[in-house]
C-alpha positions in Angstrom: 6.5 -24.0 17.0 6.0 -20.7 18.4 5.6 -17.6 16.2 7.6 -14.8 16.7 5.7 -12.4 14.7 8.6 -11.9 12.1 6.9 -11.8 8.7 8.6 -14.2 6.0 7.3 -12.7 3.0 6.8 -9.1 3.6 8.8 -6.1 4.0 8.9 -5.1 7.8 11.0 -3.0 10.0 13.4 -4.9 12.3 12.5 -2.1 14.6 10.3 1.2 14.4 7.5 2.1 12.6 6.7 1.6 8.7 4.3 3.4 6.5 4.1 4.5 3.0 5.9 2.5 0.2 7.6 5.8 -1.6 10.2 5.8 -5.1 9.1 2.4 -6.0 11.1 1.7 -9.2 13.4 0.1 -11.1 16.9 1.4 -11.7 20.6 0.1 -12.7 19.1 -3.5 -12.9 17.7 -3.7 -9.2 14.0 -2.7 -8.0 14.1 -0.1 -5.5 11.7 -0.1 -3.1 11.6 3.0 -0.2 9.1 3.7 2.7 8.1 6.2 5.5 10.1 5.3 8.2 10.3 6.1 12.3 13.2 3.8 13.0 13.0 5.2 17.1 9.6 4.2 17.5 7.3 1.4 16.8 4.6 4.2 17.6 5.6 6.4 14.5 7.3 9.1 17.0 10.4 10.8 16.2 12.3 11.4 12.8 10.4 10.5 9.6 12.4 9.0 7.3 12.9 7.2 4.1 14.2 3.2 4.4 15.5 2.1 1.6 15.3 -1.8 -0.1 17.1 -2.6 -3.3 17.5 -6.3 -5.1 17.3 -8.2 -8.5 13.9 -9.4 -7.6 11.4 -8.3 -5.0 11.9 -11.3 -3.1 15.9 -11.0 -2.7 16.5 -7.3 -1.5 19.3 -5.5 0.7 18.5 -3.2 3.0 20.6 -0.3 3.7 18.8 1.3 6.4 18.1 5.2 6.1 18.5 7.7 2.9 16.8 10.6 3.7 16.9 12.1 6.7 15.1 15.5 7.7 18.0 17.4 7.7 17.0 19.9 6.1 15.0 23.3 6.8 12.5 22.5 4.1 11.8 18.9 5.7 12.9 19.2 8.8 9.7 18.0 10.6 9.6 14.7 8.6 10.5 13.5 4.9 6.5 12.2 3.9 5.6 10.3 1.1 6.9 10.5 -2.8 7.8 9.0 -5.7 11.0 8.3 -8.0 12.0 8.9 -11.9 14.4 7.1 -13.8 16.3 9.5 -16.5 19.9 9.6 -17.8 21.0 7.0 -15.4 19.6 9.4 -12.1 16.8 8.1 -9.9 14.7 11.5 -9.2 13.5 11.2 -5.7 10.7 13.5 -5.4 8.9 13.7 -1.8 7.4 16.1 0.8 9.5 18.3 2.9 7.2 18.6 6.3 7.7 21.8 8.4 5.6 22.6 11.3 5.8 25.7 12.5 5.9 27.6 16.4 2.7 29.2 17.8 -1.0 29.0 18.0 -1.3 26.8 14.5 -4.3 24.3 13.6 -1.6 23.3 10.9 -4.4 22.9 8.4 -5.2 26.6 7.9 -1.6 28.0 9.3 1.8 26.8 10.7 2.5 23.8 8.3 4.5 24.1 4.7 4.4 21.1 2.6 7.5 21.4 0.4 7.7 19.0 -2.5 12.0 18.4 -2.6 13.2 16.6 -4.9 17.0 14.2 -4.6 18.7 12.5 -7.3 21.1 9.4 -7.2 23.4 8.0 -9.3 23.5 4.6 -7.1 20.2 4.5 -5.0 21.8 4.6 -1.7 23.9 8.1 -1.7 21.6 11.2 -2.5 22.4 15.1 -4.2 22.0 17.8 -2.5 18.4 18.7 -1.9 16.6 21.2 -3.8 12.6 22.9 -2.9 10.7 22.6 -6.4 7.3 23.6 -5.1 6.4 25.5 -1.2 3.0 26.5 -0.5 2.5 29.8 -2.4 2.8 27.5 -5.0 -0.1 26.2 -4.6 -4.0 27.3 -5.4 -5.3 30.3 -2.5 -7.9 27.7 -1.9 -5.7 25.1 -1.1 -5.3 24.8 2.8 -1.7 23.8 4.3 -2.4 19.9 3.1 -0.6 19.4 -0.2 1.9 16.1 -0.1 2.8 13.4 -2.0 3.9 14.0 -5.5 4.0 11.3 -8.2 5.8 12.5 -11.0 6.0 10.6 -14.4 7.1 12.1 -18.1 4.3 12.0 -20.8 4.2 13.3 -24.7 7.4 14.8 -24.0 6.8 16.5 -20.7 7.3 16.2 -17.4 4.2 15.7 -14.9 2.9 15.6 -11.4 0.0 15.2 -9.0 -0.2 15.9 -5.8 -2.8 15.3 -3.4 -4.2 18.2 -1.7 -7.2 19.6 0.8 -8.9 22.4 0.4 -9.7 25.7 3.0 -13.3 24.5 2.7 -12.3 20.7 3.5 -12.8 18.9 0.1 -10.4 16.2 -1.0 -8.9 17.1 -4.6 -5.6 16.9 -6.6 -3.0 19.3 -8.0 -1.5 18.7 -11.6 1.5 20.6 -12.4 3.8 20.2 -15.9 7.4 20.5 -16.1 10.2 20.4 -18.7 12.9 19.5 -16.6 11.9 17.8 -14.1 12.6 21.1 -11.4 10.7 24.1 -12.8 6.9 23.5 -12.1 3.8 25.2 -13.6 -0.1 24.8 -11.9 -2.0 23.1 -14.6 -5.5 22.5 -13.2 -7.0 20.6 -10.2 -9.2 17.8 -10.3 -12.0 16.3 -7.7 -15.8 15.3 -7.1 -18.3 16.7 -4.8 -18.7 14.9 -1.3 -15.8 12.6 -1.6 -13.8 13.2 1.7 -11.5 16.0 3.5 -8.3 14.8 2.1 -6.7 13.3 -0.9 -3.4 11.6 -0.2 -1.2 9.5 -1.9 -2.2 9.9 -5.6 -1.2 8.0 -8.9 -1.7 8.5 -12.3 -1.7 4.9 -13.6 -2.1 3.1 -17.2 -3.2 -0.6 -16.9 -3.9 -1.8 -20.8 -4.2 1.6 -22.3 -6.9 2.5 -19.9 -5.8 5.2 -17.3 -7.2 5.8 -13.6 -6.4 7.6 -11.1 -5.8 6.2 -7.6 -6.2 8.4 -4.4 -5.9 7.5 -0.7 -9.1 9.7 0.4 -9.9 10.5 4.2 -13.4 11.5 5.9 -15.8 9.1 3.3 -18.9 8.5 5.2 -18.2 4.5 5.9 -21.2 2.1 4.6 -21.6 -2.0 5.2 -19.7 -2.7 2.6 -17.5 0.1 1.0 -15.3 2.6 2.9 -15.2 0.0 6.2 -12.1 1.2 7.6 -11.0 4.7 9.7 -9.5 6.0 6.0 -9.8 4.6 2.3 -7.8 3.8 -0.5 -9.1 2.9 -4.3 -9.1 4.8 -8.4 -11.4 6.7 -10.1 -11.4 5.2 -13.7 -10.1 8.5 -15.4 -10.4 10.1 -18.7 -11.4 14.2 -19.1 -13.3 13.5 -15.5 -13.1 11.1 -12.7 -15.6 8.2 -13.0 -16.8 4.9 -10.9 -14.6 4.5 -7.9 -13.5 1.5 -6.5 -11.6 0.1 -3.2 -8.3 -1.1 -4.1 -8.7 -3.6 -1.0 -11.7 -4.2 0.9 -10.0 -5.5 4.4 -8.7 -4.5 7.8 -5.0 -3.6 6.5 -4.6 -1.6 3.7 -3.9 2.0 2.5 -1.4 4.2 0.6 -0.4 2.5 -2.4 2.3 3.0 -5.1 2.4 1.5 -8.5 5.6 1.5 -10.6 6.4 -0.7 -13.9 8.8 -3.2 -14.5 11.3 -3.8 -16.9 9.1 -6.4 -18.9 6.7 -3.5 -18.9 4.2 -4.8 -16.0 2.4 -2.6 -13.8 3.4 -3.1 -10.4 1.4 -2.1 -7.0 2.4 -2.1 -3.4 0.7 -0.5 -0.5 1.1 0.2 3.4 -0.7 -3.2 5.4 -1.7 -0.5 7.4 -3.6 2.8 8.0 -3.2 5.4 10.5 -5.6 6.1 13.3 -6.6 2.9 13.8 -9.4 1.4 16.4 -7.1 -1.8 16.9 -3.5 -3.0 17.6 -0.6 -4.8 16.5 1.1 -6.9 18.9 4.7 -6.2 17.8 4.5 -2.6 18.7 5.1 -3.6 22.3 8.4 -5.7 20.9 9.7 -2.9 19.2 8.0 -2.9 15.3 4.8 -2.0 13.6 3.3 -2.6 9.9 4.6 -4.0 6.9 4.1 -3.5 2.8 1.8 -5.7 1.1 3.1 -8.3 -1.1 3.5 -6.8 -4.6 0.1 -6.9 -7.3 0.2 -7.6 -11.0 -2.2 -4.9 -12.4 -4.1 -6.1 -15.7 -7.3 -4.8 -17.0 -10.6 -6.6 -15.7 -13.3 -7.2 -18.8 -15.4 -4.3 -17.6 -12.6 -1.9 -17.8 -12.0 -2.1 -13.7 -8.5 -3.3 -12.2 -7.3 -7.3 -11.7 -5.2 -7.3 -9.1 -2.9 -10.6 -8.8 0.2 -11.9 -6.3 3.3 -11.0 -9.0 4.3 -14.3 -10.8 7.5 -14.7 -9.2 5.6 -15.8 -5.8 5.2 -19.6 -7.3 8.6 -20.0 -7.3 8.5 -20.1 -3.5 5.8 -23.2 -3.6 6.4 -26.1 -2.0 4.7 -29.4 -2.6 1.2 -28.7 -2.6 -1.2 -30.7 0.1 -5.5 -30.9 -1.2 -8.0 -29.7 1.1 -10.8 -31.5 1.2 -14.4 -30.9 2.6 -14.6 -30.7 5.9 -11.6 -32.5 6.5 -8.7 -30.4 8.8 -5.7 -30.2 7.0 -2.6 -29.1 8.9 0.1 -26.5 7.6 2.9 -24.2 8.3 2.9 -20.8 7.8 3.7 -19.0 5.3 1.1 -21.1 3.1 -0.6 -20.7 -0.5 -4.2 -21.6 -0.6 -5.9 -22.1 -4.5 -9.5 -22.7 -3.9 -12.6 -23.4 -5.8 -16.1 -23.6 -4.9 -19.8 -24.1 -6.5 -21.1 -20.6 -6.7 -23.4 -21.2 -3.4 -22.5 -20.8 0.2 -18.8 -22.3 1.7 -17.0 -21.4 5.1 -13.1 -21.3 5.4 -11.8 -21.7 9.3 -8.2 -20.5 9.7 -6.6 -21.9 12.8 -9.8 -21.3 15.0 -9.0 -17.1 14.5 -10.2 -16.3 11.2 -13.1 -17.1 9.3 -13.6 -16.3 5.7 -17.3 -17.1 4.5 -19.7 -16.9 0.7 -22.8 -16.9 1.3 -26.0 -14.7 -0.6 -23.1 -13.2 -2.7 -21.7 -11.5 0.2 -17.8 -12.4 1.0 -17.3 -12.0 4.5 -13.6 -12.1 6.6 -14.5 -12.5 10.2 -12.0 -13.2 13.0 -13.4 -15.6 15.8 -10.6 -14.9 18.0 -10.2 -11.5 19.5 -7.1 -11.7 20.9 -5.6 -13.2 17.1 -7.5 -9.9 15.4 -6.4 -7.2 17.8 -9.5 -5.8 17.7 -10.5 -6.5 14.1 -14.0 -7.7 13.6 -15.6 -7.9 10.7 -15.4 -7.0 6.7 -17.7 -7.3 3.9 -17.7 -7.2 0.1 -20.4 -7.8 -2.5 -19.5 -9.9 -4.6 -22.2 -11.5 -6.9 -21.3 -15.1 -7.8 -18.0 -17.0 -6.4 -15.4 -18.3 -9.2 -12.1 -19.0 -6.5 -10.0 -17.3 -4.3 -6.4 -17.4 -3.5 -4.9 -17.1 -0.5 -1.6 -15.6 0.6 -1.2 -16.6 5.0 2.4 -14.8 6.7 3.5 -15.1 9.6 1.1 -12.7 10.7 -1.1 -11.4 7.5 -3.8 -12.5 5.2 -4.1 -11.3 1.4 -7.6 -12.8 0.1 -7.8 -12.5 -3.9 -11.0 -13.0 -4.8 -12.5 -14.1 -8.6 -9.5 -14.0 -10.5 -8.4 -10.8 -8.5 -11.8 -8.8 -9.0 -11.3 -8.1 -5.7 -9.1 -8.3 -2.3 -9.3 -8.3 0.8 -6.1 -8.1 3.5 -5.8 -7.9 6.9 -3.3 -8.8 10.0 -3.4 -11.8 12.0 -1.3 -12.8 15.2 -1.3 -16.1 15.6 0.5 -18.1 18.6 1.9 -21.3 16.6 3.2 -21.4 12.8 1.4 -24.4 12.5 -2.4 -23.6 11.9 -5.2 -25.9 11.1 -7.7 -25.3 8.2 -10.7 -26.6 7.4 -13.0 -25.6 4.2 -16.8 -26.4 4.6 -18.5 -26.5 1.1 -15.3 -25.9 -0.6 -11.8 -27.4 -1.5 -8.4 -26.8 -2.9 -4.5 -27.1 -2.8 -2.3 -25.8 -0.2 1.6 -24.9 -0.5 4.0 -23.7 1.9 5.9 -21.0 1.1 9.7 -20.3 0.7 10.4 -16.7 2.5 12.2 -13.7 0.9 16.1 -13.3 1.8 16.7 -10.1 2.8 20.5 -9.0 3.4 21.3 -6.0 6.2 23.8 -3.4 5.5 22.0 -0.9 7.6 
């Protein structure tokens, strides 16, 4: 059958342009789930916007279309990226109001104000009125017009945030501020490292097993073989009094700007853009109309050496279908979407997806290579050291990989555009069990 590109599993636009996942959280009984949204443009032109996503689980949501509109004077260049707070049955919508200026601007230096705004809501559909918490004389004289995307989060009584910031001398760092209502903010301190990138965006104070991090989006690292591949990263800093040791969240083509959030049975829950701006290759469905998607949702546990696990949330294997074993070098035929549990000596194997992507161990190196140009858009090649091999699992769409590596050590994710939704596989030095996958139900109100 032929594939019309319409992801099964993954949230998606029906039309426009996606980005950031924003006020991930869970509220009245429902997750919520917002993103940056161009709904006039697959290319990202026109009104930025939040989208907004709500169900009992994340894999039975209703979409209502757009919340928050820049119609403001504080945002009225683009709602950007942000975060929400359940208290006292609100949801706190904080986010950046973006205003460009008129004139001769580099709108890094001059002619840009980054206005954290903050909405609340009593049923996650129909906002307040808005309110500017924070504009840039807020912010530290070194700080240059770049300040965005505040996560905010209440601690030892107290209200905090972070926001991601750039500096007038073009170093990537980020702004804490401390609150006791949640509207009247005070500059705490700023945190960074030396030589680590332009630009910090997107960042999240997290606490996986009583062990916290910090996890920044950082653009302008100098891009090596096997770390900092793409056009911008995204990974944490473990983080204590100072940031330590830090590591890619994902290691592929297709990732960037993630949000974590926790659920009601107190699991730590991540979801990030399958995407990143400025890219060197394309995406088919721009030219029918839509571009990009969210990851599918990680489980966040501690790994044995105090990094991150990530893992596909539990409630995915309840979409399996009867599983089908891949054997050695035999083809095994399957429809997409598709589950693929693997296991393998620790020596060299090859994995062949459909004749377009390639996914290869060998000398401790984990390699994702597409073979088909045209399947990739573009995308080549990425690598990851990863010592010995222990298994993989392996989440196919309708037009995206997610590779979890060891347990979840690490992963790698990318976009594919395949023809057919049938695809053949064949392992070389490896085997498993494959299982087609039940897609999410997603209701339209907007």
């Amino acid at each position: 059958m032929k594939n019309d590109l319409r992801q099964k599993l993954h949230i998606e636009p029906r039309k426009g342009w996606l980005n950031d996942p924003n006020g991930l959280s869970f509220f009245k009984g429902e997750y919520r789930v917002y993103f940056q949204y161009s709904p006039d443009s697959a290319y990202g032109d026109g009104d930025k916007c939040w989208g907004c996503l709500h169900g009992r689980d994340l894999f039975h949501l209703t979409y209502e279309g757009t919340v928050i509109l820049p119609d403001h004077p504080d945002d009225r260049n683009g709602v950007y990226s942000g975060c929400g707070l359940v208290k006292d049955d609100l949801l706190y919508l904080f986010y950046t109001g973006n205003v460009k200026e008129e004139g001769e601007h580099d709108y890094i230096t001059s002619g840009r104000g980054a206005n954290v705004m903050l909405v609340t809501t009593e049923d996650g559909i129909h906002m307040s009125e808005k309110r500017t918490l924070l504009r840039n004389s807020d912010y530290p004289d070194y700080c240059s017009c770049h300040v965005r995307d505040p996560k905010v989060w209440e601690e030892d009584g107290r209200y905090r945030m972070v926001l991601g910031a750039r500096t007038l001398e073009d170093k990537g760092c980020v702004l804490f501020y401390t609150s006791d209502d949640l509207t009247d903010w005070r500059f705490e301190k700023a945190d960074s490292v030396p030589d680590f990138g332009y630009m910090w965006e997107c960042p999240d104070v997290i606490d996986v097993g009583g062990h916290r991090f910090l996890g920044i989006s950082p653009q302008g690292l100098k891009h090596g073989e096997y770390t900092h591949q793409n056009v911008y990263s995204a990974g944490y800093f473990r983080y204590d009094d100072t940031l330590k040791e830090f590591e890619e969240w994902d290691y592929g083509f297709d990732f960037y700007a993630p949000q974590t959030f926790t659920a009601p049975d107190g699991r730590v829950i991540l979801i990030g853009w399958m995407g990143i701006g400025d890219i060197p290759y394309t995406n088919p469905t721009t030219e029918m109309g839509w571009q990009h998607c969210l990851t599918l949702p990680r489980e966040l546990t501690l790994r044995s050496d105090g990094g991150i696990i990530q893992r596909p949330i539990r409630e995915l294997n309840g979409r399996k279908g009867i599983p089908a074993a891949l054997k050695d070098g035999v083809p095994l035929m399957t429809q997409l979407p598709f589950y693929l549990a693997s296991f393998a000596p620790n020596e060299g194997f090859s994995l062949d997806i459909g004749g377009m992507l390639e996914l290869s161990f060998e000398g401790g190196i984990f390699s994702m290579r597409f073979t088909d140009s045209k399947a990739g858009g573009g995308r080549d090649i990425r690598r990851v050291k990863l010592g010995k091999f222990t298994g993989m699992e392996i989440i196919a769409d309708m037009t995206s990989v997610e590779v979890f590596l060891n347990g979840g050590e690490k992963v790698m994710s990318t976009r594919f555009y395949p023809q057919d939704t049938e695809l053949s596989i064949t392992g070389h030095g490896i085997a498993g069990s494959v299982y087609t996958l039940k897609g999410m139900e997603v209701h339209y109100n907007g």
